[in-house]
ZADOPA-556508 format. One record per residue (C-alpha): residue in three letters; x, y, z; residue number from 1. Coordinates in nm, 2 decimals. Layout:
# residues N
R  type       x       y       z  seq
R   ALA       X       Y       Z  NUM
...
END
This chain:
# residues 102
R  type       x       y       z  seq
R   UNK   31.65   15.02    0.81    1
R   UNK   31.42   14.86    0.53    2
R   UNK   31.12   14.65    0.52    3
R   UNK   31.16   14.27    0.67    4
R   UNK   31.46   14.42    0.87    5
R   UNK   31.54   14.17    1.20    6
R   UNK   31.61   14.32    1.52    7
R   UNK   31.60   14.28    1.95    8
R   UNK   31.49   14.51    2.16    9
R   UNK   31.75   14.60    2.36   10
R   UNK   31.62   14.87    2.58   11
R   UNK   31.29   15.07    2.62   12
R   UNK   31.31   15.41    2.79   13
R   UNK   30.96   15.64    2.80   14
R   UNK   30.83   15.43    2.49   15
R   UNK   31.13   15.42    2.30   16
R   UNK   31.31   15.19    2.19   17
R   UNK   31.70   15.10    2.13   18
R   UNK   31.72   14.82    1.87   19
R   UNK   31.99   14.59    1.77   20
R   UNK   31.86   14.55    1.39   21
R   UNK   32.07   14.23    1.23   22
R   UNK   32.35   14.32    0.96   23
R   UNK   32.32   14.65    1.09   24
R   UNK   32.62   14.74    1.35   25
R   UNK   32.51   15.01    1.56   26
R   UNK   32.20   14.97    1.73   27
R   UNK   31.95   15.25    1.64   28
R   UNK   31.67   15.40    1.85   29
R   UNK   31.34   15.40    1.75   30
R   UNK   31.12   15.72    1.91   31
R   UNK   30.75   15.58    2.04   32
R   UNK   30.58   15.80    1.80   33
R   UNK   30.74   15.52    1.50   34
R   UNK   30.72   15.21    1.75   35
R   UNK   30.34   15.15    1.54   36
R   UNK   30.59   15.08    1.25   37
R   UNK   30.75   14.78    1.39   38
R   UNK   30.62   14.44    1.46   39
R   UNK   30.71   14.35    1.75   40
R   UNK   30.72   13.94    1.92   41
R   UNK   30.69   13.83    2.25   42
R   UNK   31.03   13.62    2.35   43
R   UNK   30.99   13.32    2.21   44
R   UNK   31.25   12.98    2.20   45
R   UNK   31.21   13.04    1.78   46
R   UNK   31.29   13.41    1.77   47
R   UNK   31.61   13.37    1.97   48
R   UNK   31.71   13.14    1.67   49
R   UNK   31.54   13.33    1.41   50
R   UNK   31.34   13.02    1.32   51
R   UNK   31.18   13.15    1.01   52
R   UNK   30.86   12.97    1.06   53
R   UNK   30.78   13.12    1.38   54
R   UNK   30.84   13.45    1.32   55
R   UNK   30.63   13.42    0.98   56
R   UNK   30.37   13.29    1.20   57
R   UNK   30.40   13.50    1.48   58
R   UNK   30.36   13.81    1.19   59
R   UNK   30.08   13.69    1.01   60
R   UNK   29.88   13.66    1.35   61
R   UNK   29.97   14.02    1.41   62
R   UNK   29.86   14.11    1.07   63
R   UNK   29.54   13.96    1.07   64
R   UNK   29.45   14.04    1.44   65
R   UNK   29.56   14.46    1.28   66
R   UNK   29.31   14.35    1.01   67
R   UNK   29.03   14.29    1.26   68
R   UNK   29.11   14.60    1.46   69
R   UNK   29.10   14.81    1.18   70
R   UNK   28.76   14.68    1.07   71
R   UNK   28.61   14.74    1.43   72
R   UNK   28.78   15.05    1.40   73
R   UNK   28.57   15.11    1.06   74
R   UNK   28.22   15.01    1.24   75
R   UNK   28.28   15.24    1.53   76
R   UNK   28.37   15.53    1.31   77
R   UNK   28.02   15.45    1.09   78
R   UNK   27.85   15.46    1.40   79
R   UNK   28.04   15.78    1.55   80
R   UNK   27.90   15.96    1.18   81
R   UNK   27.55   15.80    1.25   82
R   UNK   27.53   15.97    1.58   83
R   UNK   27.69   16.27    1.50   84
R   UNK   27.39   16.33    1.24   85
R   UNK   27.14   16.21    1.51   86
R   UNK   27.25   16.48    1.75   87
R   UNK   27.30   16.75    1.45   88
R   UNK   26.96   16.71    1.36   89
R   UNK   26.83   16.67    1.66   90
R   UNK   27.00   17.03    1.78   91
R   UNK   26.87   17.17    1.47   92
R   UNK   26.51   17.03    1.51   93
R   UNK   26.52   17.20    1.92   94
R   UNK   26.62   17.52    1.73   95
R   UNK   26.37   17.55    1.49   96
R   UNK   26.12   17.46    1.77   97
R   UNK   26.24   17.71    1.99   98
R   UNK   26.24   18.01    1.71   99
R   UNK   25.85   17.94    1.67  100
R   UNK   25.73   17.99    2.01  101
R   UNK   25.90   18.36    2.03  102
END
């Protein structure tokens, strides 16, 4: 299966998928833990005519809303670090203050 490559889900079971990829003739499952690898469209009228146009469209929303995610995603991790050197230095600061009073 390559890059680009068409397909309908045929069945899901636990998260996995079995997938009837186009020009391909047996349909291959796809285990959940490589599901993040597909992109994957709602039913639409398009799709079930693989109406180029909506599926480039449909793609690029789900590339740009990936985008977004991934720069919230960046924010969040900035301000885990930030607070993870809050709380290291405030631990550290409570130790040093407890090691002078003894």
């Amino acid at each position: 299966i390559h890059a680009g490559c068409r397909g309908i889900v045929e069945e899901v079971d636990q998260g996995d998928l079995l997938v009837s990829f186009h020009n391909i003739d047996e349909p291959r499952f796809i285990l959940h833990k490589d599901v993040g690898c597909l992109i994957v469209l709602k039913p639409h009228e398009g799709i079930d005519r693989c109406d180029e146009k909506v599926i480039d469209e449909a793609a690029s929303e789900v590339s740009s809303e990936g985008e977004d995610l991934r720069a919230e995603n960046d924010e969040l991790l900035k301000v885990r670090r930030r607070l993870a050197e809050c709380l290291s230095r405030s631990k550290r600061s409570r130790s040093r203050r407890s090691s002078s009073k003894m």
